[in-house]
Biopython code that builds the backbone (N, CA, C, O; Angstrom):
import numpy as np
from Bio.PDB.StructureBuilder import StructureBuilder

atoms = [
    (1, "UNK", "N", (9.975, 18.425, -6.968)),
    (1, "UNK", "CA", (10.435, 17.142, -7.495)),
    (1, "UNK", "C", (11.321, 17.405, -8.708)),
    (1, "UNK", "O", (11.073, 18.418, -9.363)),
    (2, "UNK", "N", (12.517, 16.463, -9.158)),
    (2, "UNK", "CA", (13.166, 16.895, -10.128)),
    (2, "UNK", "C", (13.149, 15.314, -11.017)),
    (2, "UNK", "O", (12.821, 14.246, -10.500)),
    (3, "UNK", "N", (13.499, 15.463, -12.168)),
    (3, "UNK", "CA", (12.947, 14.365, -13.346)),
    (3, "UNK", "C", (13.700, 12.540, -12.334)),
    (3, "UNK", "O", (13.054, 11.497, -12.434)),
    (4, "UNK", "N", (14.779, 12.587, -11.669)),
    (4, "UNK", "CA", (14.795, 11.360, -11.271)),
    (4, "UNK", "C", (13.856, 10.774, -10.386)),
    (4, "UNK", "O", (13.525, 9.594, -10.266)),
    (5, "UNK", "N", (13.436, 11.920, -9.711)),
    (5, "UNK", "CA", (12.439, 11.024, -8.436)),
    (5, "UNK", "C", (11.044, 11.229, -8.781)),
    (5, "UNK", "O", (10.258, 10.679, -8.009)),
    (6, "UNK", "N", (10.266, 12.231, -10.261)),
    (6, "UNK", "CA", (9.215, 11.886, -10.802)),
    (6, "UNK", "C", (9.611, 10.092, -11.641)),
    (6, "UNK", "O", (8.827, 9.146, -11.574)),
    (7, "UNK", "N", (10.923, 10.049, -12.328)),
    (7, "UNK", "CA", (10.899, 9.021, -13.150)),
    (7, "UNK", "C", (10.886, 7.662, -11.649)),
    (7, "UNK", "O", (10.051, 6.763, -11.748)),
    (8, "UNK", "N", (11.454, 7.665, -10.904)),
    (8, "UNK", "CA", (11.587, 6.660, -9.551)),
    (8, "UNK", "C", (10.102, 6.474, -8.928)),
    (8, "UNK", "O", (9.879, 5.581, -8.110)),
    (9, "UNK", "N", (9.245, 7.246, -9.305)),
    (9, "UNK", "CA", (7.915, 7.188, -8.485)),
    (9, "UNK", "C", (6.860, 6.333, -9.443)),
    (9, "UNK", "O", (6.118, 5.495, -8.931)),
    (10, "UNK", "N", (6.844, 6.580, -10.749)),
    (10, "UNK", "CA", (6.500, 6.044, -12.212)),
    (10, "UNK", "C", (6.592, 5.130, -12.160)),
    (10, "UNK", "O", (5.592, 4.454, -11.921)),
    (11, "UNK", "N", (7.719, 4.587, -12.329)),
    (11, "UNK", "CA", (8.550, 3.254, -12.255)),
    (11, "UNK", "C", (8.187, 2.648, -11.248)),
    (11, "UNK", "O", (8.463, 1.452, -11.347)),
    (12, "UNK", "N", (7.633, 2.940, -10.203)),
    (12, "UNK", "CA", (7.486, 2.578, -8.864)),
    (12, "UNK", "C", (6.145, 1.497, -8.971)),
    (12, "UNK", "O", (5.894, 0.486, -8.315)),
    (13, "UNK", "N", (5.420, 2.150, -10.063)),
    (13, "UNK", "CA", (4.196, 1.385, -10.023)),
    (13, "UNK", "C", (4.090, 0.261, -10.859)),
    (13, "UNK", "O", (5.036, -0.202, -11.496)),
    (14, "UNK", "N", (2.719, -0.268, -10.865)),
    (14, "UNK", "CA", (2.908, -1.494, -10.947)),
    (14, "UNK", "C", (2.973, -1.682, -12.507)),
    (14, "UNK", "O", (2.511, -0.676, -13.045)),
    (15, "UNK", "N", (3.302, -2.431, -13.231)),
    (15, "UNK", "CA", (2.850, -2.820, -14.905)),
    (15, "UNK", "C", (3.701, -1.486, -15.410)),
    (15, "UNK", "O", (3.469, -1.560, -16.617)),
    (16, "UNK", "N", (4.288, -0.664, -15.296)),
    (16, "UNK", "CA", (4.895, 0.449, -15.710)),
    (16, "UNK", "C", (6.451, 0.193, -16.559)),
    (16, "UNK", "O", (7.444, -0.346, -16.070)),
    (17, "UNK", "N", (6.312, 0.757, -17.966)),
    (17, "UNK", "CA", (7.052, 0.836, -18.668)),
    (17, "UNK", "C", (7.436, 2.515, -19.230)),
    (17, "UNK", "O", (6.706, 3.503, -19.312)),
    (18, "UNK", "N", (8.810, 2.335, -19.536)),
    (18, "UNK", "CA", (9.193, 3.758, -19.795)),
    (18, "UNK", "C", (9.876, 3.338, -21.155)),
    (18, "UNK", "O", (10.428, 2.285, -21.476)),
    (19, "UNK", "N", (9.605, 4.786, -22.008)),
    (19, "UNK", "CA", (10.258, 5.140, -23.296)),
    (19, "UNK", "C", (10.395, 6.166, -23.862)),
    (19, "UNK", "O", (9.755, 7.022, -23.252)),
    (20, "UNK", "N", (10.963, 6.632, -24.846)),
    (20, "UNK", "CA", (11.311, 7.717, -25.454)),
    (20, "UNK", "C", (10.673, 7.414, -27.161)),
    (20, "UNK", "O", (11.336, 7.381, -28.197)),
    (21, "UNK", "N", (9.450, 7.255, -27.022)),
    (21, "UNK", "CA", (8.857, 6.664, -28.666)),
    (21, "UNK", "C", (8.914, 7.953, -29.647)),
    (21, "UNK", "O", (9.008, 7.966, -30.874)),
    (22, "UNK", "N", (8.809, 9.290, -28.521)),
    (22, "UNK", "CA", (8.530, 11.099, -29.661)),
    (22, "UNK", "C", (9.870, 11.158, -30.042)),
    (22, "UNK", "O", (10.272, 11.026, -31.198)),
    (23, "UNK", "N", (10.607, 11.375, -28.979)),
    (23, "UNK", "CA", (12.286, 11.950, -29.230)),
    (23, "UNK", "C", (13.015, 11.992, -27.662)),
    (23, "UNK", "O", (12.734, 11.585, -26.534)),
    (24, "UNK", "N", (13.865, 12.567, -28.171)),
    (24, "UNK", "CA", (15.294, 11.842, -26.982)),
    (24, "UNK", "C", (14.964, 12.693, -25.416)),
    (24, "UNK", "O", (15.658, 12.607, -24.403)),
    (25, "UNK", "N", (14.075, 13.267, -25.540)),
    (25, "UNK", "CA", (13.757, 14.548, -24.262)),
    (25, "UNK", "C", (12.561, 14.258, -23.705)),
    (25, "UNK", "O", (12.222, 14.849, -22.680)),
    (26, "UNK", "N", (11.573, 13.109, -24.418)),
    (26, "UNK", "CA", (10.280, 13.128, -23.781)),
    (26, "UNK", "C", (10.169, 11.902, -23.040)),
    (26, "UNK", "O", (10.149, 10.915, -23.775)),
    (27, "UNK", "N", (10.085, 11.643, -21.714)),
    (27, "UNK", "CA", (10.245, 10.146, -21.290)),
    (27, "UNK", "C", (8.709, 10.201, -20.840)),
    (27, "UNK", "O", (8.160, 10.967, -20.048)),
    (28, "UNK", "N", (8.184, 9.127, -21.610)),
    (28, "UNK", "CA", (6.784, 8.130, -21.563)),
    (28, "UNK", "C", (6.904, 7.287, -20.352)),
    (28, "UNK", "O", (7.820, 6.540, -20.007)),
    (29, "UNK", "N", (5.898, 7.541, -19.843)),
    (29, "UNK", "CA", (5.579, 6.164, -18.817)),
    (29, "UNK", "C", (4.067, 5.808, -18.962)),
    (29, "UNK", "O", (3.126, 6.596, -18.868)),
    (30, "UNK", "N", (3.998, 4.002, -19.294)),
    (30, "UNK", "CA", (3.004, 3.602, -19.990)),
    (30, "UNK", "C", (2.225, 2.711, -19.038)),
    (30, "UNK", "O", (3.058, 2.692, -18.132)),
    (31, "UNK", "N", (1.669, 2.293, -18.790)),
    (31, "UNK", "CA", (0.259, 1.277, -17.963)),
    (31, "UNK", "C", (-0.328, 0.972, -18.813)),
    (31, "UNK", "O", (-1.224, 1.521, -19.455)),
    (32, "UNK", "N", (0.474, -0.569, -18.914)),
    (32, "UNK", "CA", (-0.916, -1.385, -20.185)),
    (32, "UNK", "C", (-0.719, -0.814, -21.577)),
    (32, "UNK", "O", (-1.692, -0.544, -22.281)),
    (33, "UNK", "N", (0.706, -0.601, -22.035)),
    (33, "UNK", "CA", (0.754, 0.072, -23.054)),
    (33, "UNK", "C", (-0.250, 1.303, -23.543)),
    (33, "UNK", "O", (-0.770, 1.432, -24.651)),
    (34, "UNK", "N", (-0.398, 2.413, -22.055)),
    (34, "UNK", "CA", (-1.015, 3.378, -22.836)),
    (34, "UNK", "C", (-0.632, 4.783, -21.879)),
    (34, "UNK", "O", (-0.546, 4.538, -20.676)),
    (35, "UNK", "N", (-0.505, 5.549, -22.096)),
    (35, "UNK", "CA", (0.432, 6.642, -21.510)),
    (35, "UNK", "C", (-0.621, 7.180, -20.448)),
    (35, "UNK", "O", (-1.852, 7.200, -20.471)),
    (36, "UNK", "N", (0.319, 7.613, -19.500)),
    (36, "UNK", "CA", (-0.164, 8.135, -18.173)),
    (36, "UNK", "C", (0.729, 9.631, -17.815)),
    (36, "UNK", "O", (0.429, 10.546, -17.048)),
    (37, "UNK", "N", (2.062, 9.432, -18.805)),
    (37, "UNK", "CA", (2.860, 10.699, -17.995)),
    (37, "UNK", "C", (3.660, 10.709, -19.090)),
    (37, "UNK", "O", (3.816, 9.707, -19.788)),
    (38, "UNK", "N", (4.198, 11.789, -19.308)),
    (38, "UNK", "CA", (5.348, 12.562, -20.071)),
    (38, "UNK", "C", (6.000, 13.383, -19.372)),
    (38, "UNK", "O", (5.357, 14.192, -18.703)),
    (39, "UNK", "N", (7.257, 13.397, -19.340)),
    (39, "UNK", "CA", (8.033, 13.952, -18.529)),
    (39, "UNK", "C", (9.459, 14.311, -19.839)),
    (39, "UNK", "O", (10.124, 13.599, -20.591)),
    (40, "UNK", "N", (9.394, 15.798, -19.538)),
    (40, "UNK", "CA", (10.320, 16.525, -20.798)),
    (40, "UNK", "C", (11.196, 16.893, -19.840)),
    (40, "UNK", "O", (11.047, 17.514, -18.787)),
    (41, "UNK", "N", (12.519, 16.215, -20.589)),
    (41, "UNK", "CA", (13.583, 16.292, -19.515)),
    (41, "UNK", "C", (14.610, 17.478, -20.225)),
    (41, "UNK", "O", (15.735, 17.424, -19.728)),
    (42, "UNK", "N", (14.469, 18.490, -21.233)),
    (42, "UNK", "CA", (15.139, 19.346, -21.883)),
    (42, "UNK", "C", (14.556, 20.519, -21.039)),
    (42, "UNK", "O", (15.350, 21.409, -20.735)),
    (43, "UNK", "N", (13.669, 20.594, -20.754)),
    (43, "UNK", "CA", (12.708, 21.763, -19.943)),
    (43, "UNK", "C", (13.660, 22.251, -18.652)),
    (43, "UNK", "O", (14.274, 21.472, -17.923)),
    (44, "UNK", "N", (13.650, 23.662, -18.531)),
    (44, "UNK", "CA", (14.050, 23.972, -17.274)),
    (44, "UNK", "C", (13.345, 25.605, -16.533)),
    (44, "UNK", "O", (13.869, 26.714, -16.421)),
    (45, "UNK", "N", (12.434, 25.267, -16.273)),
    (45, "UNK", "CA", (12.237, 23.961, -15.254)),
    (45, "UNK", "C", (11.278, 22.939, -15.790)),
    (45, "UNK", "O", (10.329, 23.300, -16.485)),
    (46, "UNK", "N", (11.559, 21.246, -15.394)),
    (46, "UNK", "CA", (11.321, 20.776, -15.490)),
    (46, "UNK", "C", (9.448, 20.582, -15.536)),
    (46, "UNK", "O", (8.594, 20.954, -14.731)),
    (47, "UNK", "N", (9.326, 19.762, -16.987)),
    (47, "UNK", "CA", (8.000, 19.690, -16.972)),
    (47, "UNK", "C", (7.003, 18.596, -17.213)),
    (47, "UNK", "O", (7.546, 17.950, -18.109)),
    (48, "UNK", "N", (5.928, 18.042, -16.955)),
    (48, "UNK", "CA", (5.209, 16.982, -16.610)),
    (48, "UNK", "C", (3.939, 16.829, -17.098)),
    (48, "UNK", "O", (2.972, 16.996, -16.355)),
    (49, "UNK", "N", (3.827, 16.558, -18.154)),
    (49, "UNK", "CA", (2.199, 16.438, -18.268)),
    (49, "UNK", "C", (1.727, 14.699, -17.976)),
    (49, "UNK", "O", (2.335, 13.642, -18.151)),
    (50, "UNK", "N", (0.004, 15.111, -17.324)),
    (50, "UNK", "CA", (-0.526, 13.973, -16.722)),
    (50, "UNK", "C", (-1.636, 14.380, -17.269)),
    (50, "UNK", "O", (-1.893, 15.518, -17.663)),
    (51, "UNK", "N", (-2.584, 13.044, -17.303)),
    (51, "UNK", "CA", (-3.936, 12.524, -17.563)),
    (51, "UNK", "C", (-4.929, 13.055, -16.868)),
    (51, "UNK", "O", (-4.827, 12.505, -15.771)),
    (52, "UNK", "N", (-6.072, 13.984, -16.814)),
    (52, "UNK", "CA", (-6.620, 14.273, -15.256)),
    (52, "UNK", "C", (-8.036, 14.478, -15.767)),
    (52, "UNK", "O", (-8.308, 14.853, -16.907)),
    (53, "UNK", "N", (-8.727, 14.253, -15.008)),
    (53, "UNK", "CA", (-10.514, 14.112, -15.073)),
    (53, "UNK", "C", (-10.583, 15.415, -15.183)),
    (53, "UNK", "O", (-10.140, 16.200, -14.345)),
    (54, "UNK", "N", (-11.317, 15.812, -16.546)),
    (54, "UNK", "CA", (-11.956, 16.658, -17.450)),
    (54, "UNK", "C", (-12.348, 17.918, -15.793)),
    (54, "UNK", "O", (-11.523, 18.778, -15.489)),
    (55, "UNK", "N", (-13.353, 17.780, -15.182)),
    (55, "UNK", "CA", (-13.307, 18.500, -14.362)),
    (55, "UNK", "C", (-12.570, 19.552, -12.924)),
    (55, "UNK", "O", (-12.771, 20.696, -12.515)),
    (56, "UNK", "N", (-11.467, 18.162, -12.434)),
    (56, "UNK", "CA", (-10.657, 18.448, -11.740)),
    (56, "UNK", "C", (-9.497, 18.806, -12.629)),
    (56, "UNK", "O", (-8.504, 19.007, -11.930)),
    (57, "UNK", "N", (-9.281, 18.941, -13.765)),
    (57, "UNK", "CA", (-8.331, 19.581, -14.237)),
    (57, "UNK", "C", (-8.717, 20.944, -14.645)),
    (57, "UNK", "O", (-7.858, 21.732, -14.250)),
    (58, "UNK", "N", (-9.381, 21.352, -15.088)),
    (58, "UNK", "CA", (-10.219, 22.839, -14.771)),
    (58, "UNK", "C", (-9.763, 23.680, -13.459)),
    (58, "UNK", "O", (-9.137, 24.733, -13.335)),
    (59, "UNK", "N", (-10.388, 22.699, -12.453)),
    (59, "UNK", "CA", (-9.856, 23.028, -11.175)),
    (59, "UNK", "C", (-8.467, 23.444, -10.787)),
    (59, "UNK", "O", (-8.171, 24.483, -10.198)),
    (60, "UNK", "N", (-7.592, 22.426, -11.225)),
    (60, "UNK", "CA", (-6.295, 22.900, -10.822)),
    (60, "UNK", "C", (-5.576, 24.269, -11.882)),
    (60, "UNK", "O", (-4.760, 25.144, -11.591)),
    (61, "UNK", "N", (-6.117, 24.042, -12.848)),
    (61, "UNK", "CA", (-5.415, 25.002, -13.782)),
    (61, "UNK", "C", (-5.761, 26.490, -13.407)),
    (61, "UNK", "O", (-5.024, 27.455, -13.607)),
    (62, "UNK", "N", (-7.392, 26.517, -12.652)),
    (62, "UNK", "CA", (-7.699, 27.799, -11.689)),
    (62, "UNK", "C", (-7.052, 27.997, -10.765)),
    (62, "UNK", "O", (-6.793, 29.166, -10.478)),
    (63, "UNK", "N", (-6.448, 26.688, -9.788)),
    (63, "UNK", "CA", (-5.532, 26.746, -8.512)),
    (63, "UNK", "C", (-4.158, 27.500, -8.524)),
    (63, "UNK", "O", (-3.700, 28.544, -8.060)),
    (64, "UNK", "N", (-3.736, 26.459, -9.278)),
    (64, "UNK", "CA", (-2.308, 26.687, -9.407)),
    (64, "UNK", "C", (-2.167, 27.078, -10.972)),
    (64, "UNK", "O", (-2.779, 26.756, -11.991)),
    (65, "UNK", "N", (-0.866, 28.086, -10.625)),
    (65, "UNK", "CA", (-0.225, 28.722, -12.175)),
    (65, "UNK", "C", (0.511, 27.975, -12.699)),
    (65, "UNK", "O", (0.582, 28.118, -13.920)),
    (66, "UNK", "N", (1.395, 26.844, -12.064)),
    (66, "UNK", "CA", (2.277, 26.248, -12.648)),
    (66, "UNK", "C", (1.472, 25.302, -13.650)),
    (66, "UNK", "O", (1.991, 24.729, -14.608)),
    (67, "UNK", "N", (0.140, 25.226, -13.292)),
    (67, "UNK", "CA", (-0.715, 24.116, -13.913)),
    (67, "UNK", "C", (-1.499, 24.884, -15.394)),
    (67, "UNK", "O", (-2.191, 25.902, -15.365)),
    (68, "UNK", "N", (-1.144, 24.042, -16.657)),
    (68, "UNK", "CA", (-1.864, 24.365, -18.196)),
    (68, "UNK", "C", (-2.607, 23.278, -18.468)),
    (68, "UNK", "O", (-2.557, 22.121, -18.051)),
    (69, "UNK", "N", (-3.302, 23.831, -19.232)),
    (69, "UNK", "CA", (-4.021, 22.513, -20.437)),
    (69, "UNK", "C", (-2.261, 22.006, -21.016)),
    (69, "UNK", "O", (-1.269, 22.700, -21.239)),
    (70, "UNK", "N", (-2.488, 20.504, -21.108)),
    (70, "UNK", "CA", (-1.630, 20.188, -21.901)),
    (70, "UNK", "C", (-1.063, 20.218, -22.772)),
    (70, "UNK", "O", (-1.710, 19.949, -23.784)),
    (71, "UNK", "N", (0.378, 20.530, -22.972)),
    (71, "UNK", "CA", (1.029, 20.769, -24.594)),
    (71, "UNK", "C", (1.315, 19.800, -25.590)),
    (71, "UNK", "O", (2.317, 19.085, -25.592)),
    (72, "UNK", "N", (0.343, 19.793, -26.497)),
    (72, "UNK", "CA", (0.566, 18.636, -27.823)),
    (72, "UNK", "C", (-0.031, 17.718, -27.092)),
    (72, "UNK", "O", (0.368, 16.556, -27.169)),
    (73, "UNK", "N", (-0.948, 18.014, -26.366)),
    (73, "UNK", "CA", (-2.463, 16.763, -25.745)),
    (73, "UNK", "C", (-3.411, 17.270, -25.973)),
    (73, "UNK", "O", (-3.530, 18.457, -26.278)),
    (74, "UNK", "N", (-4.290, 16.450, -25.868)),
    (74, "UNK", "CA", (-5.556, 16.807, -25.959)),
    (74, "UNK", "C", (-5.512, 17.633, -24.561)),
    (74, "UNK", "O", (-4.796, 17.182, -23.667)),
    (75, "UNK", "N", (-6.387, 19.046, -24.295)),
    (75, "UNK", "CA", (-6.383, 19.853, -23.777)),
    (75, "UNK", "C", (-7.460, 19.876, -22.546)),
    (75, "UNK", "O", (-7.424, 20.722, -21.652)),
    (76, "UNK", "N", (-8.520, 18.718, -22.641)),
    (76, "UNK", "CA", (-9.751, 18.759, -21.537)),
    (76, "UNK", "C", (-9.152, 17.418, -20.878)),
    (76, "UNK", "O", (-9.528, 17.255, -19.717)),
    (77, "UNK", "N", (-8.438, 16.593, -21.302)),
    (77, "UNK", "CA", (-8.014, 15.485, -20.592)),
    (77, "UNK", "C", (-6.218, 15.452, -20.216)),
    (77, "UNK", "O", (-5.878, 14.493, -19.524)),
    (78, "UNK", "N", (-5.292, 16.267, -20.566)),
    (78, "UNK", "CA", (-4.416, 16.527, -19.856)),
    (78, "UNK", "C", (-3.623, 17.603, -19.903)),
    (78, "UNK", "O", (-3.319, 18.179, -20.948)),
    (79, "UNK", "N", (-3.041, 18.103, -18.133)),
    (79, "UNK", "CA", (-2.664, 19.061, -17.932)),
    (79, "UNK", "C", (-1.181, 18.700, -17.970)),
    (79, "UNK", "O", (-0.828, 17.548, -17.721)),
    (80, "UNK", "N", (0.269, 20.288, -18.476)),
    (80, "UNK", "CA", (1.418, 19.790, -18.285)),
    (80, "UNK", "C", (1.615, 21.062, -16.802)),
    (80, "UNK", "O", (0.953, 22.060, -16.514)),
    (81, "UNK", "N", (2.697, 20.489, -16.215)),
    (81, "UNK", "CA", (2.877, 21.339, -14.974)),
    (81, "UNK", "C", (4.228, 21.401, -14.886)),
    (81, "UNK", "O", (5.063, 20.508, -15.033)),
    (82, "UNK", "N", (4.359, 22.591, -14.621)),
    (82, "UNK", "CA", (5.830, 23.220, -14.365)),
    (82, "UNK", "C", (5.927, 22.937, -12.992)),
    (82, "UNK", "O", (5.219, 23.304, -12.054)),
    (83, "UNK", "N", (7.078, 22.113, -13.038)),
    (83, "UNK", "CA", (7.627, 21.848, -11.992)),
    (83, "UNK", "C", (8.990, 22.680, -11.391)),
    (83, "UNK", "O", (10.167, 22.382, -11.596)),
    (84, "UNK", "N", (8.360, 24.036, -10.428)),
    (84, "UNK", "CA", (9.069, 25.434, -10.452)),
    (84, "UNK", "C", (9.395, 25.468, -8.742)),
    (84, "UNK", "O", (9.967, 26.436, -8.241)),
    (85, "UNK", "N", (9.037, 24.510, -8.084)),
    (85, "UNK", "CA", (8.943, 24.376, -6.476)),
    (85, "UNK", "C", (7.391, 25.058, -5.906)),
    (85, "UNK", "O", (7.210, 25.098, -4.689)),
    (86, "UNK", "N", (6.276, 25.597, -6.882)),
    (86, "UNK", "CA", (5.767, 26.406, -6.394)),
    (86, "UNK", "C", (4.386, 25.058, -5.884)),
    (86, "UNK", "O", (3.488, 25.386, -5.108)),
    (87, "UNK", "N", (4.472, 23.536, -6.508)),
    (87, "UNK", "CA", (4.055, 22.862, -6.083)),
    (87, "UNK", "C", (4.373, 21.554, -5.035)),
    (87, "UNK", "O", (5.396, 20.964, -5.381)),
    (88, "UNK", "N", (3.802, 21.050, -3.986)),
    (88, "UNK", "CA", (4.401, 20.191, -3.072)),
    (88, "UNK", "C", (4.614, 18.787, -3.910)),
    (88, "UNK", "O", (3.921, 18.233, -4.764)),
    (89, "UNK", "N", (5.951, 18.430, -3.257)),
    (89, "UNK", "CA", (6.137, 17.185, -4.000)),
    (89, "UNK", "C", (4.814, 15.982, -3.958)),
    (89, "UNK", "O", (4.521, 15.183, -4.848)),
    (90, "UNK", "N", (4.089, 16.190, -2.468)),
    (90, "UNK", "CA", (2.946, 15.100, -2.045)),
    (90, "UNK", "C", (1.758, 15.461, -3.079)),
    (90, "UNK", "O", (1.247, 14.597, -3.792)),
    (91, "UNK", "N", (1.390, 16.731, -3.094)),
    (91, "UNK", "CA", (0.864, 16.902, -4.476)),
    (91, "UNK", "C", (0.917, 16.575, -5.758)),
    (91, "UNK", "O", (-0.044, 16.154, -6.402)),
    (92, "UNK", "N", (2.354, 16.804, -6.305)),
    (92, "UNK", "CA", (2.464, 16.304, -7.742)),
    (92, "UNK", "C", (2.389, 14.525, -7.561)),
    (92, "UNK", "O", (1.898, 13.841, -8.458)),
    (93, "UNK", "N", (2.779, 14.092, -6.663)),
    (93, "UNK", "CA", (2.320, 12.652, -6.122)),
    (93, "UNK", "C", (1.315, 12.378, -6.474)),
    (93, "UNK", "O", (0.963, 11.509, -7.272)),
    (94, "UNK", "N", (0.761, 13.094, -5.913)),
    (94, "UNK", "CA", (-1.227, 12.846, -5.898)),
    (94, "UNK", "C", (-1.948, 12.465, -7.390)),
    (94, "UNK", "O", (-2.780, 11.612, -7.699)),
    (95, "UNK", "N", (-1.177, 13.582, -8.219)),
    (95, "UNK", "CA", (-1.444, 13.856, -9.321)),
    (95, "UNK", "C", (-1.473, 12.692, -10.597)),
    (95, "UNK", "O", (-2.333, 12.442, -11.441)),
    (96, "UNK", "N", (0.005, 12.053, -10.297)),
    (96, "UNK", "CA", (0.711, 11.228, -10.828)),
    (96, "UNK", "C", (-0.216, 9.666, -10.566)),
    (96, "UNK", "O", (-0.465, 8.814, -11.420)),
    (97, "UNK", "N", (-0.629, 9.661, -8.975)),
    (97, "UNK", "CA", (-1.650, 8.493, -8.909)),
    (97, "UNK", "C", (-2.873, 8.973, -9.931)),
    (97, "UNK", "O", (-3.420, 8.223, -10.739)),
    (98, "UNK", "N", (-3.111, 10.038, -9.777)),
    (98, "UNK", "CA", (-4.976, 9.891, -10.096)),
    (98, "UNK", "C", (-4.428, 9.647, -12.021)),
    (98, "UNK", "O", (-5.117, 9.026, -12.830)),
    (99, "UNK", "N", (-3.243, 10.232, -12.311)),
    (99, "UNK", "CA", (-3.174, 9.817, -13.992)),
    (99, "UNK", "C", (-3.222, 8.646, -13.936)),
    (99, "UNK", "O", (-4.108, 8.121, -14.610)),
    (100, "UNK", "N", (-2.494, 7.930, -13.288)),
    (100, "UNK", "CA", (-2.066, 6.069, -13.339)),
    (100, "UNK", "C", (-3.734, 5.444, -13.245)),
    (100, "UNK", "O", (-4.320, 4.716, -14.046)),
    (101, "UNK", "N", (-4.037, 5.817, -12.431)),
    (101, "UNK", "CA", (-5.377, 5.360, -11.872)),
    (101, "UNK", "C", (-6.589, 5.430, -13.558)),
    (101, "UNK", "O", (-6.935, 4.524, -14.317)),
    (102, "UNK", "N", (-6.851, 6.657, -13.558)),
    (102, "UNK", "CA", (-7.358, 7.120, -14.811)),
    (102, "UNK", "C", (-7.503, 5.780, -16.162)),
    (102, "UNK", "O", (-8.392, 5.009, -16.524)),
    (103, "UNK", "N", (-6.159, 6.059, -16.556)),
    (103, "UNK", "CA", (-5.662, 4.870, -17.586)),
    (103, "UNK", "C", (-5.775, 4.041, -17.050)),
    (103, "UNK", "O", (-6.996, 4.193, -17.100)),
    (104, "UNK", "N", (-5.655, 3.017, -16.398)),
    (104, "UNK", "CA", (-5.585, 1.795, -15.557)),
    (104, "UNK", "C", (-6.822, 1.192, -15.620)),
    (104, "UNK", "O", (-7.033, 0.022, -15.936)),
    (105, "UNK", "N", (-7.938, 2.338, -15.193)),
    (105, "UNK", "CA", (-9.218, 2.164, -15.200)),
    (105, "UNK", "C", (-10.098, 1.883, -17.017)),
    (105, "UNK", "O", (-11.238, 1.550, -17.344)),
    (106, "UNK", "N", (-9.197, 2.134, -17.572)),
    (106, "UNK", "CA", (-9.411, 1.728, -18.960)),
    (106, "UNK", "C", (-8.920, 0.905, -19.601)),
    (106, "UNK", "O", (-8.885, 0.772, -20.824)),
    (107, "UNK", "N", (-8.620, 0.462, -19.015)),
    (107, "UNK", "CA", (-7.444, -1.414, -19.918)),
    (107, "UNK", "C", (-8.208, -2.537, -19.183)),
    (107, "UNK", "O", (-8.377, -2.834, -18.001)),
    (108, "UNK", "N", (-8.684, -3.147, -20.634)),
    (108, "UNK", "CA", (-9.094, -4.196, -20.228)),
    (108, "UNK", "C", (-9.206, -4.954, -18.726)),
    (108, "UNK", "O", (-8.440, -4.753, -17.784)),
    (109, "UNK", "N", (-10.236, -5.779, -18.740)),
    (109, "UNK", "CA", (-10.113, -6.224, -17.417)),
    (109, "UNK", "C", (-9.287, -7.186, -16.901)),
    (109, "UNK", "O", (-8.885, -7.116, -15.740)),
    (110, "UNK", "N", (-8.827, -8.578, -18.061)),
    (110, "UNK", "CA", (-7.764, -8.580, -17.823)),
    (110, "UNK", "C", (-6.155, -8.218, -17.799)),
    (110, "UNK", "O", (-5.111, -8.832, -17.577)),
    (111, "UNK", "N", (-6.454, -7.178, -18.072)),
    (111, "UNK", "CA", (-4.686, -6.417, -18.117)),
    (111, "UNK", "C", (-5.125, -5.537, -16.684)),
    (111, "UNK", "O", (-4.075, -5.395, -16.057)),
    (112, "UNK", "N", (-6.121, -4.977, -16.023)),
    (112, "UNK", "CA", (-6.236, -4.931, -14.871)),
    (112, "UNK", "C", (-5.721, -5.680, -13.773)),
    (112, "UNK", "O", (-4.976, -5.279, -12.879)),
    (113, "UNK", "N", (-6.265, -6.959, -13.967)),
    (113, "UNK", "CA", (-6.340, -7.500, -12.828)),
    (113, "UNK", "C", (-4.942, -8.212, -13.019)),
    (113, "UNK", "O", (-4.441, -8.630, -11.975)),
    (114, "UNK", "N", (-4.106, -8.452, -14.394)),
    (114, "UNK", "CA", (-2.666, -8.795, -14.016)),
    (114, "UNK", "C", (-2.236, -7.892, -13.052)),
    (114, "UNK", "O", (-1.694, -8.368, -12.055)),
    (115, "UNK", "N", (-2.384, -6.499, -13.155)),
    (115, "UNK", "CA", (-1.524, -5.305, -12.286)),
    (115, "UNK", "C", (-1.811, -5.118, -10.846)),
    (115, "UNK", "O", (-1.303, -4.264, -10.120)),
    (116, "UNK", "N", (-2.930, -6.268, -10.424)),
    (116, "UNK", "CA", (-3.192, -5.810, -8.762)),
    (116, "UNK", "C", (-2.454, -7.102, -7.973)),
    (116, "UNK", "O", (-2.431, -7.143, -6.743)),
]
sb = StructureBuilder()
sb.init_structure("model")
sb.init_model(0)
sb.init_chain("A")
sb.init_seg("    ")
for serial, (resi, resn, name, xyz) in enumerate(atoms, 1):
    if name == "N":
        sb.init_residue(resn, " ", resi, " ")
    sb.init_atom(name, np.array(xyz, "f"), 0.0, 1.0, " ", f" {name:<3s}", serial, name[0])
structure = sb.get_structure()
């Protein structure tokens, strides 16, 4: 995946807002005003950190190499991933839901149920 069709998939969802609040290279995408994805568009190769359950992020960071504890995140709740081809686009997909999902699952109930 390359930064337009991670930013096109983001955007894709529901209640989703994008910004640049750090600096001119980091594009935020927010649910309910609260971040789900960072996407550093100065990086080459391109890189992505997401939100991911304390356990299954363990997991992937054993799986795959492209996958770290997150940079300038908190480190048990998100991983950044180099996006080097060595992962499937349906994967980093996957990924991108379970962050959205994650946060989503933490905003109020009515700012939930505006988004379904």
């Amino acid at each position: 995946m390359n930064s337009e069709s991670i930013r096109d998939y983001c955007i894709a969802k529901p209640g989703v807002t994008e910004s640049f609040p750090f600096d001119d290279v980091t594009l935020v995408f927010k649910v309910g005003g609260k971040m789900f994805a960072l996407l550093s568009l100065d990086n080459q190769p391109t890189t992505l950190a997401l939100k991911c359950d304390p356990e299954r992020a363990l997991q992937l960071r054993e799986t795959f190499s492209a996958v770290r504890p997150g940079y300038h995140m908190n480190k048990t709740h998100w991983n950044s991933i180099t996006l080097d081809g060595s992962i499937r686009t349906n994967q980093v997909q996957e990924w991108i839901d379970h962050s959205y999902e994650l946060v989503k699952k933490g905003l109020p109930k009515a700012v939930r149920e505006q988004l379904n």
